[in-house]
N, C-alpha and C positions, 0 to 999 in steps of 0.2 A: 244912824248917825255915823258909825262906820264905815260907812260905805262912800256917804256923801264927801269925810277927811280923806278917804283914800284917795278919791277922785281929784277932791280939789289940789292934794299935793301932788300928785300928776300931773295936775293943769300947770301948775307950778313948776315945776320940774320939764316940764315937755317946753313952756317957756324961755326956760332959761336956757333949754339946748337948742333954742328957733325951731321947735316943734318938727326938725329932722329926724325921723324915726327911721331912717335908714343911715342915719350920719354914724359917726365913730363912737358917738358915747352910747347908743341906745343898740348898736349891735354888737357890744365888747357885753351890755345886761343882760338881753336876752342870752347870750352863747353863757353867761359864766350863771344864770337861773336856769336855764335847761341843757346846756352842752352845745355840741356843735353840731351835732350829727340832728338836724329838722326831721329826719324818718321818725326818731325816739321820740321828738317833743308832745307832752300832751296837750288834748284836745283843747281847742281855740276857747270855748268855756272856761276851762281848768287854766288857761293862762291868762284871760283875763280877772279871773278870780285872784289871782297867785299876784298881778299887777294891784289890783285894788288891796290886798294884803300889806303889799311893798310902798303903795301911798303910803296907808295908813301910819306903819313901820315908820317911815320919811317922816312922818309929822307927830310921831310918839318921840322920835330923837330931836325933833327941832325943839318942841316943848321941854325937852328935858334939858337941852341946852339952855335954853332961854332963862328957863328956873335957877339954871346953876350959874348964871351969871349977873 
């Protein structure tokens, strides 16, 4: 189920930035989750595992928002 929130707030999120994954918002995330230097970054696995985390992350804050309001 985890994995499924990750995704979906992804979906969500990649929506809301017209799913330009090379636009300004999605390559300001990747550089400040791995740096700037792509030699260091790890493997494509391991980032999208670290994405699916950061959904999840995304939609543990939204719910918490939500509750608190």
């Amino acid at each position: 189920m985890h994995v499924v929130r990750g995704l979906w707030n992804l979906a969500l999120l990649g929506a809301k930035t017209g799913f330009r994954l090379k636009g300004r918002y999605w390559s300001w995330r990747m550089e400040t989750a791995f740096g700037a230097d792509r030699s260091k970054w790890p493997s494509a696995a391991e980032r999208r595992r670290a994405a699916i985390e950061y959904g999840a992350w995304v939609g543990a804050m939204r719910r918490m928002a939500r509750d608190r309001g």
